[in-house]
C-alpha positions in Angstrom: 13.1 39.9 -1.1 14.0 36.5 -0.8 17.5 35.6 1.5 19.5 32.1 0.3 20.7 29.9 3.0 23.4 27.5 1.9 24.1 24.8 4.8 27.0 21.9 4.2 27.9 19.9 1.5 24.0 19.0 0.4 23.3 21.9 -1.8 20.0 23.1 0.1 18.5 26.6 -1.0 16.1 28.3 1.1 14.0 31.2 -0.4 12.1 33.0 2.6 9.7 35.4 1.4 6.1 36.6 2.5 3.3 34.1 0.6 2.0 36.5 -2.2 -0.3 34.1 -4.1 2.0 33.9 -6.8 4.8 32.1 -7.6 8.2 33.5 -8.9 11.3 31.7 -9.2 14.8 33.1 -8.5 17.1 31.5 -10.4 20.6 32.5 -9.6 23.4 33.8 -12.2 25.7 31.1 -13.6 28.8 33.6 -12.3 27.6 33.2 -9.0 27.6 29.5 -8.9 31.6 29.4 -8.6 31.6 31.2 -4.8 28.3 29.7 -3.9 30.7 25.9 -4.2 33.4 28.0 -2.5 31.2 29.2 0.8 30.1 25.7 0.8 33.4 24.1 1.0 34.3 27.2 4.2 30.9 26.5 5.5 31.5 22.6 6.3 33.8 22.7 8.7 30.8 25.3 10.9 28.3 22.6 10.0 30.0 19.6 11.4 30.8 21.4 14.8 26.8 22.6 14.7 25.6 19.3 14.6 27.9 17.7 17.0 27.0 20.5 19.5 23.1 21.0 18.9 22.7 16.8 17.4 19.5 16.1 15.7 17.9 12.6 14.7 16.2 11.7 11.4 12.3 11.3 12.1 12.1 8.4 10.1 15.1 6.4 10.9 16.3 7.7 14.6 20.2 8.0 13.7 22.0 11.1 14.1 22.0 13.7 10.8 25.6 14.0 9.9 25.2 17.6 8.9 22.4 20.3 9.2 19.4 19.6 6.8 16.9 22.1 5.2 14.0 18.8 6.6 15.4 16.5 9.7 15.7 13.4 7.1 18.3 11.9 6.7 19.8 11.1 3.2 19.8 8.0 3.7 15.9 7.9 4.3 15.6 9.4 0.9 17.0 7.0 -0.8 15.0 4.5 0.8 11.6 5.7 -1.1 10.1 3.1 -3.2 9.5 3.6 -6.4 6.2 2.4 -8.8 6.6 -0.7 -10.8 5.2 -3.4 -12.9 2.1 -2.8 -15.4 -0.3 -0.5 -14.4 -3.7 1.1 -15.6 -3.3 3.6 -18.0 -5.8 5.6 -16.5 -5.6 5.8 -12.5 -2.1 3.8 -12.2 -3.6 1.3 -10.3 -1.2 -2.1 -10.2 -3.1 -4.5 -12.6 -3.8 -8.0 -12.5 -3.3 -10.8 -15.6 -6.8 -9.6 -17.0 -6.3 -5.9 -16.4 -2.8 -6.3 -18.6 -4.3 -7.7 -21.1 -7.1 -4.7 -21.3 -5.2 -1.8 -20.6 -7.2 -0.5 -17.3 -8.4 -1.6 -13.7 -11.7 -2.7 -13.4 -12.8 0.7 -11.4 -11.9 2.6 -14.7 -13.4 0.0 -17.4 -16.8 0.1 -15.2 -16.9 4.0 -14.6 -14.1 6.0 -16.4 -13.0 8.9 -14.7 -13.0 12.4 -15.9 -9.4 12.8 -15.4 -7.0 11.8 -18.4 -4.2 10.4 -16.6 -2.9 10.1 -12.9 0.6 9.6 -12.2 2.8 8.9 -9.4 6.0 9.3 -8.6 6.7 6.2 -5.2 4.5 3.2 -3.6 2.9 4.6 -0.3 4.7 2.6 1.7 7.9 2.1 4.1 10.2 5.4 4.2 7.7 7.5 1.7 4.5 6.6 3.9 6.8 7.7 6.6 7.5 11.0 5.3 4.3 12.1 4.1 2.9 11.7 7.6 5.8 13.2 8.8 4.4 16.4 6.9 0.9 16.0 7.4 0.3 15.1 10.8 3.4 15.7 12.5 3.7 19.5 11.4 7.5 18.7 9.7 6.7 21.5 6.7 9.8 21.2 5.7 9.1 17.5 4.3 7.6 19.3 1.6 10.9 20.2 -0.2 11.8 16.8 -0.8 8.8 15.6 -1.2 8.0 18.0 -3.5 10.7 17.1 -5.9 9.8 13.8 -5.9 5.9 15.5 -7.0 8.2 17.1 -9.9 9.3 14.0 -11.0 6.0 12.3 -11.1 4.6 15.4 -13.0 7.1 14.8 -15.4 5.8 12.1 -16.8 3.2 13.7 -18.2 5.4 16.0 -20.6 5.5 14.1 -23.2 1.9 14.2 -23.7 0.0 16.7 -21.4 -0.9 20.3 -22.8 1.8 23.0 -22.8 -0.3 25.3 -20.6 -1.7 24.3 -17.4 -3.7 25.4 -14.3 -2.0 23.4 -11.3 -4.9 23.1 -8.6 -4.1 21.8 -5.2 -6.8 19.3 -3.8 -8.1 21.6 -1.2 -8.7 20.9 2.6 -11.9 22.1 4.1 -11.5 25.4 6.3 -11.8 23.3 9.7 -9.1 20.8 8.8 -6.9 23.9 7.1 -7.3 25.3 10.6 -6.3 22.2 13.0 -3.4 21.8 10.8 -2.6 25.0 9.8 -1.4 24.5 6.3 -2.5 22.6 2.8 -0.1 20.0 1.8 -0.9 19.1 -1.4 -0.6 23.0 -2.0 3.2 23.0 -0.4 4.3 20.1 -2.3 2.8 21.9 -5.6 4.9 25.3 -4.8 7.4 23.1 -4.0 7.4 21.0 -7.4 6.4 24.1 -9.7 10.0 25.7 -8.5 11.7 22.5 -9.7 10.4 22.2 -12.7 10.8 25.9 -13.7 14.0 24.7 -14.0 13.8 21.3 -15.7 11.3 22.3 -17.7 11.2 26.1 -18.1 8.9 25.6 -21.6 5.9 24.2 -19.4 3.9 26.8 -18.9 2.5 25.3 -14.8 0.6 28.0 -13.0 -0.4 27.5 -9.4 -4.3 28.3 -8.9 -4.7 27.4 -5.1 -8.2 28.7 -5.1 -9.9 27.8 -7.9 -11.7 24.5 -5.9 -13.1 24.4 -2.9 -13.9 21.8 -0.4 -18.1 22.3 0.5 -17.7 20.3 3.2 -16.1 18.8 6.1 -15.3 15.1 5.2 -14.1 12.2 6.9 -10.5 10.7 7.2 -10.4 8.9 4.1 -7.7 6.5 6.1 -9.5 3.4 6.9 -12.7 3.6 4.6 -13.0 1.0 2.3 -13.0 2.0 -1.7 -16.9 2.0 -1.5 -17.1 4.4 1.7 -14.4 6.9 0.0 -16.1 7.2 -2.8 -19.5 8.4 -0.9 -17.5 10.6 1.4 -16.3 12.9 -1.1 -18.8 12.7 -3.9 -20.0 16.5 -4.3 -17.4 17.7 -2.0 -15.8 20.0 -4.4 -16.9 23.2 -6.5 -15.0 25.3 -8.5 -14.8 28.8 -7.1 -15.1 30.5 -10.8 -15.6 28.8 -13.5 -15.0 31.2 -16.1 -11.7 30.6 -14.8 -11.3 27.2 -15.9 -13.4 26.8 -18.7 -11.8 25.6 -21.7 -8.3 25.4 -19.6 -6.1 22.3 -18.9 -6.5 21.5 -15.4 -3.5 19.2 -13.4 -4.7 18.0 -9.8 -2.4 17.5 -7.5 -2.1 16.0 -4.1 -0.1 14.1 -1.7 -1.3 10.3 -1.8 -3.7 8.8 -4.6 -5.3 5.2 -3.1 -8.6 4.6 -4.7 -8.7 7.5 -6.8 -11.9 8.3 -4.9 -10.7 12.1 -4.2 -9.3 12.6 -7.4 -12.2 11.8 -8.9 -14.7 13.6 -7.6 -12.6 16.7 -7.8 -12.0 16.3 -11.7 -16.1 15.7 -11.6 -16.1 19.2 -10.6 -13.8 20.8 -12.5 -14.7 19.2 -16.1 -18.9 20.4 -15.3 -17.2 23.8 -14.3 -16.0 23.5 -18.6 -12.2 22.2 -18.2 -10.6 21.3 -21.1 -9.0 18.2 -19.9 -8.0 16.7 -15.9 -4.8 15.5 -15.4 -3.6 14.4 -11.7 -0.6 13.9 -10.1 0.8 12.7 -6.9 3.8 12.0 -4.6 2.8 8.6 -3.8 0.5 5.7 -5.0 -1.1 3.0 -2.8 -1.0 -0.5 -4.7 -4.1 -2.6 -3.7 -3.2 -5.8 -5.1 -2.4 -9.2 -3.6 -3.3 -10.0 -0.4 -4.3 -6.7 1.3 -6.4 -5.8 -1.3 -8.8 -8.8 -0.7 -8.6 -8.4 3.4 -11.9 -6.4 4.1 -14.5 -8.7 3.5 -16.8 -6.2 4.5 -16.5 -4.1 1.1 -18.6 -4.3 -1.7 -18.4 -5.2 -5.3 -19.5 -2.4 -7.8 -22.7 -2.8 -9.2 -24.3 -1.3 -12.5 -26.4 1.8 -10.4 -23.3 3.0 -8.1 -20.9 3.0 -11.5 -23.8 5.1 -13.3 -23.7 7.8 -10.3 -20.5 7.9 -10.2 -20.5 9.1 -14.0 -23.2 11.1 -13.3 -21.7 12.8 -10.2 -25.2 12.5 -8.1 -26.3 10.9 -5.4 -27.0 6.9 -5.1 -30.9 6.0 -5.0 -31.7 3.9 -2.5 -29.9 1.3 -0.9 -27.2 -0.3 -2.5 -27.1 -4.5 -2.5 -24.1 -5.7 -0.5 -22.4 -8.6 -3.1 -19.8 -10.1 -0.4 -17.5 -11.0 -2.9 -13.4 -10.4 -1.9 -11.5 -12.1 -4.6 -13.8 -9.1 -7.2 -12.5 -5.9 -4.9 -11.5 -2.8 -6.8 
């Protein structure tokens, strides 16, 4: 049975329970909304005298939380998140340039289209939102994941309009090693996380959460700090799906916490579409924009050629040495 914790004046619901493998969502009588304001209202005064005599800082900002909070963010903070704008590729959501506008998609899609349909994000991974995802990931702050998981929601969303009505929701999986230093799977909190939000928004969507249909093979490195060219060789056959049967012919929605070069997502979707998916779709909480300046800073990247955009496609491993084309101003 799940037990409700209602703290202050933010409207925060807490649903305890023992982890099933399923999801179920509680959603509370309308009659029952009345006292639940009511408690809330009685509840404030005992939340303003907890916090001034156990205080608490926001992780992000340092200031003091004002009243108890189901994540130590302050609302402020979350406010603060950036959100995605401009043109951007129809296919990864990569930022585009003048040419890319005028054709639709980023370079890294027109040479080697992914398998996925679409990817969509909800924020840029940057300021307050880069702040908060590492907050989760590498400083143990689980609770991050309820916020951040609406903001997953709202990216998923997007997709309504045209995605199928019936999906699988698969979590980008960690290897067992990295599962065990840190002792939990984002991307599969903030998708428990989002699926409960839009259960209500969009009850009609038919999301199911399939934690274990991929697995990672093996251990790979951080992808923080590779260039596009090294991601994309650090997770290529990385990923099988665990049954196929179970996907075949089904709509499959990917999601994770960050999307940068789309290295990961691809190479997951390359799984799941030879494992017979009907169709890919990927969403995340945040999107890292590689254009202007940044983008052109590691000179020691390489410009794709015709062979590594052909085993990419193919999902196999790159033949022999690949030229190095020092070319910045060309970077995907």
């Amino acid at each position: 049975m799940g037990r409700e914790v209602h703290v202050g004046l933010s409207r925060l619901r807490c649903v305890f329970r023992r982890d099933s493998g399923s999801l179920t969502f509680d959603v509370p009588p309308p009659e029952t909304a009345r006292w639940r304001a009511v408690v809330r209202v009685l509840r404030s005064p005992v939340d303003a005298f907890s916090c001034a005599l156990f205080p608490s800082s926001c992780v992000l900002c340092g200031s003091l939380l004002p009243q108890l909070s189901l994540a130590p963010i302050c609302n402020i903070c979350w406010t603060e998140f950036p959100a995605l704008g401009g043109v951007a590729c129809s296919r990864c959501g990569d930022a585009l340039d003048e040419l890319g506008a005028s054709m639709g998609n980023c370079r890294a899609c027109r040479m080697a289209p992914p398998q996925f349909t679409r990817a969509v994000a909800h924020g840029l991974y940057d300021g307050r939102m880069k702040q908060a995802i590492h907050a989760l990931k590498y400083n143990g702050i689980r609770t991050a994941s309820h916020g951040l998981g609406a903001l997953l929601a709202k990216a998923i969303a997007q997709l309504a309009a045209e995605a199928p009505a019936e999906m699988l929701v698969v979590p980008i999986p960690l290897h067992s090693t990295k599962y065990a230093q840190r002792g939990f799977n984002q991307a599969r909190s903030l998708a428990r996380e989002a699926l409960a939000v839009l259960a209500q928004t969009h009850p009609h969507w038919r999301l199911t959460l399939a934690s274990s249909t991929l697995m990672r093979l093996r251990p790979t490195e951080s992808q923080a700090g590779l260039t596009p060219r090294q991601r994309r060789i650090n997770v290529r056959g990385a990923f099988q799906v665990s049954d196929p049967a179970a996907v075949t012919l089904r709509h499959v929605l990917l999601v994770d916490d960050i999307l940068t070069t789309g290295a990961t997502a691809r190479a997951a979707a390359q799984a799941l579409a030879r494992a017979g998916a009907a169709s890919v779709w990927v969403a995340t909480v945040a999107r890292a924009q590689r254009l202007g300046a940044e983008r052109f800073q590691d000179t020691h990247d390489v410009e794709w050629n015709d062979q590594e955009a052909r085993s990419l496609q193919d999902g196999g491993p790159i033949a022999g040495p690949l030229p190095i084309r020092m070319n910045p101003s060309q970077k995907i």
